[in-house]
C-alpha positions in Angstrom: -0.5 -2.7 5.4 -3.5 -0.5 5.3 -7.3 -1.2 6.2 -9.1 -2.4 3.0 -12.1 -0.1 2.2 -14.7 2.1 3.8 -17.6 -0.4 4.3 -21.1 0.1 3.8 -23.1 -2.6 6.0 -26.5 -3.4 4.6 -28.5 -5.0 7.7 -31.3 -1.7 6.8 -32.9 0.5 9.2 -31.3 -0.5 12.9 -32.3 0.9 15.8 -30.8 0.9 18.9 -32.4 1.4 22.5 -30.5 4.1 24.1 -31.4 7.4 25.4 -33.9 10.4 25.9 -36.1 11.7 23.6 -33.9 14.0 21.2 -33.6 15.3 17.4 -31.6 15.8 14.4 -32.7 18.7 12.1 -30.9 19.9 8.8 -32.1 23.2 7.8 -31.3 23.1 3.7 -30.4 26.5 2.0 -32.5 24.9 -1.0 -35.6 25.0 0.1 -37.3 23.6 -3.4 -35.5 20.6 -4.8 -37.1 17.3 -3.2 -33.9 15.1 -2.0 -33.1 12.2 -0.5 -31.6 12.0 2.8 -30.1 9.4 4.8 -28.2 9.1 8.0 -25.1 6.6 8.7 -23.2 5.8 11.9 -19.7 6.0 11.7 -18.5 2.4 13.6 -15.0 2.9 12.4 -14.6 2.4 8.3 -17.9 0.9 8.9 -21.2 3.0 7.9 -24.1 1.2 9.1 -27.7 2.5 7.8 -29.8 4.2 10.4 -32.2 6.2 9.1 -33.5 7.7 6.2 -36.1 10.3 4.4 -37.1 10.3 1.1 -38.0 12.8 -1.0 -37.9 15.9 2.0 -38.0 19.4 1.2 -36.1 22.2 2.8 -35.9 20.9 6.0 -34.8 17.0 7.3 -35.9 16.4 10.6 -34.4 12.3 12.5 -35.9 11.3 15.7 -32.5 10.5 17.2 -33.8 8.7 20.6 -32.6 5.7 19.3 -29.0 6.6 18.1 -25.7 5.4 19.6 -23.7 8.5 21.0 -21.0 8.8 18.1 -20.2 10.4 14.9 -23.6 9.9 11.8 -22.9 10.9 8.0 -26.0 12.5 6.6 -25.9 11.9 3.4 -27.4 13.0 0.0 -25.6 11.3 -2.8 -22.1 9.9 -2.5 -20.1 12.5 -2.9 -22.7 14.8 -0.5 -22.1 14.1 3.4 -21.9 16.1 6.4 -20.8 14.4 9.6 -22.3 15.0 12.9 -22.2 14.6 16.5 -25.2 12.8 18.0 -25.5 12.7 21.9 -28.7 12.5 23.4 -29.0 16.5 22.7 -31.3 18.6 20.5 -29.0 19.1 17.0 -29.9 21.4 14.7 -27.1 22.8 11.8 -27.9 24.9 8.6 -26.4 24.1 5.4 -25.8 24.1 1.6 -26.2 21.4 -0.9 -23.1 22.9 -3.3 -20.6 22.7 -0.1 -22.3 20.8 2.8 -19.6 20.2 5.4 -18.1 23.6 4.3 -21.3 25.9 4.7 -22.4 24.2 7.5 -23.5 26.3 11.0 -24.3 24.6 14.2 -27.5 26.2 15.5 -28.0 24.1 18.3 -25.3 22.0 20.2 -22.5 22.1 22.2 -21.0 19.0 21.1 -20.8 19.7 17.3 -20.5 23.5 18.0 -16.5 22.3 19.8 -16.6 18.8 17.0 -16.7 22.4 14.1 -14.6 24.5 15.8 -11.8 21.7 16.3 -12.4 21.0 12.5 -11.9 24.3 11.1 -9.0 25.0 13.5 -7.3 22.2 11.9 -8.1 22.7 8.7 -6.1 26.1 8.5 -3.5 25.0 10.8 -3.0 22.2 8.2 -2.8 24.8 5.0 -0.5 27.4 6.7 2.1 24.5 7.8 1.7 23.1 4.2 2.4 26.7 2.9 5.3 26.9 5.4 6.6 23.7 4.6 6.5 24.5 0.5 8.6 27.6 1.4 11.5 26.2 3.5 12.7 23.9 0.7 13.3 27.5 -1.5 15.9 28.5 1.4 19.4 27.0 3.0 19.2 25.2 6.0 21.2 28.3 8.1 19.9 31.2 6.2 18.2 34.1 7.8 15.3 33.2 6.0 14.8 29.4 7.0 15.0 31.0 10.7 12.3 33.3 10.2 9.9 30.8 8.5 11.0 28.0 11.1 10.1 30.3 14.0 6.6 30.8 12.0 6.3 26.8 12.2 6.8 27.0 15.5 4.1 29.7 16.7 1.8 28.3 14.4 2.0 25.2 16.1 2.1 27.0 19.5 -1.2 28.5 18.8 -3.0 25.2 17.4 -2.0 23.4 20.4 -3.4 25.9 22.8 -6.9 25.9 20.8 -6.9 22.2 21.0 -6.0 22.2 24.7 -8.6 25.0 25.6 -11.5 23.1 23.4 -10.5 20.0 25.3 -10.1 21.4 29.0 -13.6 23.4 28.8 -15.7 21.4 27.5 -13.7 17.8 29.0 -17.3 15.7 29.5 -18.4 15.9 26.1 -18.0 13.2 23.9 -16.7 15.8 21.1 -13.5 16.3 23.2 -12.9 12.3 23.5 -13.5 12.6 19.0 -10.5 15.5 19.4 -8.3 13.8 22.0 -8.3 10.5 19.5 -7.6 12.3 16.5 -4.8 14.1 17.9 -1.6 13.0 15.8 1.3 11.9 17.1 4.7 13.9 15.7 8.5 13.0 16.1 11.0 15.8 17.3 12.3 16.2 13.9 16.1 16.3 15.4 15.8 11.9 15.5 16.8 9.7 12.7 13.9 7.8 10.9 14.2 4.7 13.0 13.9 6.5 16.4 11.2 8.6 14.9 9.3 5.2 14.6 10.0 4.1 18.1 9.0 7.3 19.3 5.8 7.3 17.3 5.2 3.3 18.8 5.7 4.5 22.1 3.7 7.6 22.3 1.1 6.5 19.6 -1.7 6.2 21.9 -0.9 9.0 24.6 -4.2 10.8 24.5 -6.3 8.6 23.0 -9.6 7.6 25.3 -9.7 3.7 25.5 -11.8 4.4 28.1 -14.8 5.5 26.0 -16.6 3.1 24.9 -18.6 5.5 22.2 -15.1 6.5 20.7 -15.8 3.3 18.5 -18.5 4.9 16.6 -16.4 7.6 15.3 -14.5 7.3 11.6 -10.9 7.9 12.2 -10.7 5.0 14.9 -10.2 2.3 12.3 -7.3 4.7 10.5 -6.0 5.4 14.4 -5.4 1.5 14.6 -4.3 0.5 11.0 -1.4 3.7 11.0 -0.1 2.3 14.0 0.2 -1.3 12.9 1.7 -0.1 9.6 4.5 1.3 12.0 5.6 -2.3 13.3 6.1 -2.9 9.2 9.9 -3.3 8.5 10.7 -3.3 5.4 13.2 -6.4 4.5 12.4 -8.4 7.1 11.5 -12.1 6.8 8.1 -13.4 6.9 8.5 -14.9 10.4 9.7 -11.9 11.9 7.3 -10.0 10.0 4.9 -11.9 11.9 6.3 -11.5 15.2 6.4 -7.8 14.7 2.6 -7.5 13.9 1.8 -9.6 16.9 3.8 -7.3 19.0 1.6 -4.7 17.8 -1.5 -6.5 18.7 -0.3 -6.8 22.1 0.4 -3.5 22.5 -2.5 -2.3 21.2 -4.7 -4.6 23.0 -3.4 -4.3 26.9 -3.5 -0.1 26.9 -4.3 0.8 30.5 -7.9 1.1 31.1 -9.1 -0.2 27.4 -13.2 -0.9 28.1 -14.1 -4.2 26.7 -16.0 -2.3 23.8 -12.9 -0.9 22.5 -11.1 -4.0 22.5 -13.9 -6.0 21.3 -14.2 -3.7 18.1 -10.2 -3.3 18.1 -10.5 -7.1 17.8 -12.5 -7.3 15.1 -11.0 -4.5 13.1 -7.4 -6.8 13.2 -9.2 -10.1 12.6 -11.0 -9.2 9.6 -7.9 -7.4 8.2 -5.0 -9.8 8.5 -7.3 -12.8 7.4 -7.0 -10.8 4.0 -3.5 -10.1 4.2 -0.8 -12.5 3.8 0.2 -12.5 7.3 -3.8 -14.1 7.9 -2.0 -16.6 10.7 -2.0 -13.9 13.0 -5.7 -13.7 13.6 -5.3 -17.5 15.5 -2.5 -15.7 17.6 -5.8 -12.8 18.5 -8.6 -15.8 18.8 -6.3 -17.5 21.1 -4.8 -14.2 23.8 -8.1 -12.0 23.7 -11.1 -13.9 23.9 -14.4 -12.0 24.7 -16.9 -12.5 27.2 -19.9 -14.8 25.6 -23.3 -13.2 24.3 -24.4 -12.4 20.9 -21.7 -10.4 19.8 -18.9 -13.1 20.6 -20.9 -16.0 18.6 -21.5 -13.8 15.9 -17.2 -13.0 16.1 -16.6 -16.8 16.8 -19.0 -17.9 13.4 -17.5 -15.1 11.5 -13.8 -16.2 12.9 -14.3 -19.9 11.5 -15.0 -18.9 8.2 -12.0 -16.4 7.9 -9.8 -19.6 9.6 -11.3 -21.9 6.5 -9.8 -18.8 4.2 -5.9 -18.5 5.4 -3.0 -19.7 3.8 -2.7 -23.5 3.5 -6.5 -24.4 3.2 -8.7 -25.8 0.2 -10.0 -22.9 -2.0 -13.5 -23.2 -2.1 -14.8 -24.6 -5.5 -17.2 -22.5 -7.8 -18.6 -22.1 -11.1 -18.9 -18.5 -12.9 -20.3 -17.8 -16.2 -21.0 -15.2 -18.7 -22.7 -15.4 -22.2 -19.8 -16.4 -24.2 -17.4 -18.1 -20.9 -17.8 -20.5 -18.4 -14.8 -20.9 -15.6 -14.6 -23.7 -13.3 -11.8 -23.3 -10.3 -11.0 -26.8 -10.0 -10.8 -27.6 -13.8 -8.3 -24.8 -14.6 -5.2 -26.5 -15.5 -1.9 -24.6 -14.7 0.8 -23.8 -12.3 -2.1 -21.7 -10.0 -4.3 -19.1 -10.4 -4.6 -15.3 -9.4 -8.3 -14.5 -8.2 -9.1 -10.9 -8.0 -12.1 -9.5 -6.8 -12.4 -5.6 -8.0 -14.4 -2.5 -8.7 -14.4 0.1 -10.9 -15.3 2.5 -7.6 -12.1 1.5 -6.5 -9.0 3.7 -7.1 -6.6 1.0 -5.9 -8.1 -1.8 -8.1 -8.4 0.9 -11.2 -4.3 1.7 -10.6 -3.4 -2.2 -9.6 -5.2 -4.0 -13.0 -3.2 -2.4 -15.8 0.0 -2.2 -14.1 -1.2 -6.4 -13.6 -2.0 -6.5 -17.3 1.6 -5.1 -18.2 3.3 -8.0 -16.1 0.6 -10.4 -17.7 3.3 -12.3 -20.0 5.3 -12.8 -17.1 1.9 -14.7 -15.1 1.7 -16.7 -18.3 5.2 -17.9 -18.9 5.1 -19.3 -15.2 1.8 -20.9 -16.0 -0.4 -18.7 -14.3 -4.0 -17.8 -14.9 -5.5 -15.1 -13.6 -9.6 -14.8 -13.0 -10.9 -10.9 -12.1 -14.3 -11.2 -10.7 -15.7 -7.6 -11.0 -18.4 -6.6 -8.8 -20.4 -3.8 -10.1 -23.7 -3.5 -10.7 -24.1 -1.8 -13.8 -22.6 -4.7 -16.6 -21.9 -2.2 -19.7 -20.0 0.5 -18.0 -17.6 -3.2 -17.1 -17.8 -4.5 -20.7 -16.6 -0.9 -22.2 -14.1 -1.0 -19.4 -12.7 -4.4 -20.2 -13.0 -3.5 -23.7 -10.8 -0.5 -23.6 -8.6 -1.8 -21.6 -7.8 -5.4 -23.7 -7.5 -7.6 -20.7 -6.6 -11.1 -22.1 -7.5 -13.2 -18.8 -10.8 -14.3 -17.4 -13.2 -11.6 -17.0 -16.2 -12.4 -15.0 -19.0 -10.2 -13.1 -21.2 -10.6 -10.0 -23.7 -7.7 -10.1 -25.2 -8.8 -6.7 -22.1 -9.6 -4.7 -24.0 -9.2 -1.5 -25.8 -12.2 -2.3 -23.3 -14.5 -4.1 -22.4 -17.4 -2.5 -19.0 -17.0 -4.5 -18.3 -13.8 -2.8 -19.7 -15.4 0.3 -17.4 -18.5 0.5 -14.3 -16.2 0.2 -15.8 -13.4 2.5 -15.5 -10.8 0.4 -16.1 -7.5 2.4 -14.1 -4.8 0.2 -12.0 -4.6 -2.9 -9.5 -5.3 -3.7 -9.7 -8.7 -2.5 -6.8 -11.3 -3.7 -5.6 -14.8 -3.6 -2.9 -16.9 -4.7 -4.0 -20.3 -5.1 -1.7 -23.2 -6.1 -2.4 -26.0 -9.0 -3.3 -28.5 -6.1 -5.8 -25.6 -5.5 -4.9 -24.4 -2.1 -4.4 -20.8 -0.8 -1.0 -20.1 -1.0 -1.0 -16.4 -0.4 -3.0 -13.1 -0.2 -0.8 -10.3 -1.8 -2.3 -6.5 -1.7 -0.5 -4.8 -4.7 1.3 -6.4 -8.3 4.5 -5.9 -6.9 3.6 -8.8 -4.0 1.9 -10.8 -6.3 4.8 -11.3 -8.6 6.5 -11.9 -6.0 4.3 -14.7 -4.5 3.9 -16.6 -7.8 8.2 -16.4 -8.7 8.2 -17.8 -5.0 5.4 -20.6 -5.6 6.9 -21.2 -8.9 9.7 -22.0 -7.6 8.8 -24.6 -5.1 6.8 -26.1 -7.1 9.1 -26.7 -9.6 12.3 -28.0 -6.9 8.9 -30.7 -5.9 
């Protein structure tokens, strides 16, 4: 079970009272082309809008007084980011619009001169044990030659570890080595089966990783960090009730390390409550309302409203009512007739809803034979690039389209945050199940089916 999406939070420009007087420059190779530039804090898959500049030349200069310590995205289009350290120092860096993380030099900064160096390390120790890897399976296990290339691994490895150690131990207060220390993956002798591989991976998962640090929440690969090691308490096979027990083993776990600050839990919190209230295990988030309670203030009423209305979406309640229409269709929930109803919400930006709908469409008799309907709500904003889509594509069940999702109050009532979002709702018009993939939803519809039928 992975985290949904990579979420873009659209509260505009937020500032946040923190420390001395500091900047962020961006020295642009092109010193011509007017861009737009904007800056993005990393809060786990979260990117929450900071700052911006439009229409700067050359040179993009952020008063950064303001900013969180953690990890900001400046951006210039979508596919254009650079990520960078921000910690109440002077940061200058130098770089390229055709390769901007790639090209870019840190000019001023300790924290983002280790954050690079760790980066680049990484990225070649990464390509010469994929090049390693590629070559052992050309060789037998005990020839000459799978000894040579496996002592390679092994000093390769050698060497990455003592550049991660010496980054770390030199430079120990910065908030750069905390990013490192979290990022640092956990491996398995390879000598153990695949099952004690997992244990070992549960139990050593979280070995060097700074609960400590209350800033390590506004860095990206924290939300990844959490949702890898749930996925590890995942057996596959196993019934739903254990299933359960499993995941709230994992929240346990996760939730009691030695010397977790509260703003780790409280964000670790919210990262499992949101998730599993769109999964179909979504009864586990009144198992984490119930054993980790947060201190009161704003940020616990805003968790407690947000927690009632993910409770009014699990498995067993009413499916809020609503009406959609297009030109040529109108849909109703409650006046579809049928056995239940499959609601997707999608987007063509997404890679798992573009895979997921025809591989939905090619079990589509199957839906209809057991008296299913299925409504795909797409959420893009630009309606003709959806029509030729839909068109090419020959789906035969509803197709609908909120261009504005952030201020629907369909999308609203079912908390929509991400896509692909999807429910299983019964002919009495009750949530039955949230499957992620086709393979589960089959699987859930065969299984409502057939209850409903033995009623």
């Amino acid at each position: 079970m992975k985290h949904i999406l990579s979420t873009i939070v659209f509260f505009g420009t937020i500032c946040f009272a923190w420390g001395q007087s500091s900047t962020l420059t961006i020295k642009m190779k092109e010193k011509e082309a007017p861009l737009s530039a904007y800056v993005y804090l990393n809060q786990g898959s979260t990117l929450i809008p900071v700052d911006s500049i439009k229409l700067g030349k050359g040179t993009f200069t952020f008063k950064t007084k303001n900013y969180k310590p953690g990890i900001y995205s400046f951006v210039l289009s979508e596919d254009t980011f650079a990520r960078i350290i921000v910690n109440n120092e002077d940061v200058e860096v130098s770089t390229s619009l055709e390769s901007l993380p790639d090209s870019l030099h840190v000019i001023k900064s300790e924290e983002n001169r280790v954050y690079y160096s760790f980066l680049r390390a990484r990225e070649a120790y990464n390509k010469k044990i994929e090049a390693i890897t590629t070559l052992l399976k050309f060789y037998p296990t005990k020839g000459k030659m799978n000894r040579v290339l496996l002592k390679e691994k092994r000093a390769i490895e050698n060497s990455y570890s003592g550049t991660i150690r010496s980054l770390i131990n030199s430079k120990g207060d910065l908030l750069a080595s905390k990013i490192i220390l979290a990022e640092l993956p956990v491996k398995a002798p390879e000598n153990l089966t695949e099952e004690e591989k997992r244990q070992y991976l549960i139990s050593n998962w979280w070995s060097s990783f700074p609960f400590e640090s209350a800033n390590i929440i506004n860095t990206p690969s924290v939300s990844d960090k959490l949702w890898d090691y749930i996925d590890l308490f995942y057996v596959d096979g196993a019934s739903r009730e254990d299933q359960a027990s499993y995941f709230k083993r994992a929240v346990d776990e996760v939730m009691n390390q030695p010397g977790i600050s509260q703003e780790v839990q409280a964000f670790f919190k919210t990262e499992l409550i949101k998730t599993f209230s769109q999964s179909s295990y979504d009864g586990i988030i009144e198992y984490i309302k119930k054993n980790y309670p947060l201190k009161s203030g704003p940020e616990q009423n805003l968790l407690d409203s947000e927690f009632e209305q993910l409770i009014s979406l699990t498995t067993g309640k009413p499916a809020p009512d609503f009406t959609i229409e297009s030109s040529s269709l109108k849909a109703k929930l409650s006046e579809l007739s049928n056995n239940g109803t499959i609601l997707i919400f999608w987007s063509m930006e997404c890679s798992h809803c573009r895979k997921m709908l025809p591989a939905l469409a090619r079990n589509y008799k199957t839906i209809k034979e057991l008296g299913f309907d299925v409504v795909a709500i797409n959420l893009d904003a630009y309606k003709p690039a959806w029509k030729a889509f839909i068109k090419s594509n020959g789906y035969e069940w509803i197709d609908m389209i909120i261009q504005n999702p952030f201020n629907s109050p369909i999308t609203s009532a079912y908390h929509v945050t991400g896509t692909p979002i999807i429910y299983i709702i019964d002919k009495n018009k009750t949530i039955y199940d949230k499957p992620s993939d086709v393979k589960t939803i089959l699987k859930s519809i065969e299984r409502l089916s057939d209850e409903q039928n033995k009623k």
